[in-house]
C-alpha positions, 0 to 999 in steps of 0.5 A: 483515515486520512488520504495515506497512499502516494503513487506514481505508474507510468507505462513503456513498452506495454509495461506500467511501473508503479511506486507507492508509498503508504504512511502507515506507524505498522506497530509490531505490539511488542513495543512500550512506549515511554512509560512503559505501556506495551503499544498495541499492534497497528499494522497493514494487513493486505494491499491490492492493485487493480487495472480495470477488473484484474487484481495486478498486484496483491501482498498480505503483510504482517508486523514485519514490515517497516513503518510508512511501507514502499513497493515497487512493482510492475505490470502489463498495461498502457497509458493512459488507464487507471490504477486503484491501490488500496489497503486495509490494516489489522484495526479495520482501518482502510484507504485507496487511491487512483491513479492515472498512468501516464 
């Protein structure tokens, strides 16, 4: 899949703040398109941030969650380290991305 993931971390007072946003249709099933065909279910699974070696963030998500989903949360860090966000959807579909705090 296509780079999906969009993030920003920035660090203050021993603190990093990181917004994410992911594209992602997260198709429930229980929709039908315009002809009347049920959509299949299409959605994120689990999402995961790691600092170095330690998981800082980590969700399981189901067909609840909107389309093109956005977190915020933060975590103890400085600048100038790197970030990895990744998820992984109900199809095996899956993307990450790094980031730099600054």
């Amino acid at each position: 899949m296509a780079k999906t993931i969009r993030s920003k971390a920035k660090a203050k007072n021993g603190m990093v703040d990181v917004k994410v946003l992911m594209k992602h249709p997260m198709e429930t099933g229980l929709r039908k398109d315009k002809d009347g065909n049920q959509i299949p279910p299409h959605f994120i699974q689990s999402v995961t941030a790691t600092a170095g070696d330690a998981v800082v963030f980590s969700a399981e998500f189901n067909t609840s969650v909107s389309k093109d989903p956005y977190l915020a949360f933060a975590y103890a860090g400085e600048k100038g380290s790197a970030l990895t966000i990744a998820w992984s959807d109900n199809t095996g579909a899956t993307d990450s991305a790094d980031v730099k705090v600054k």
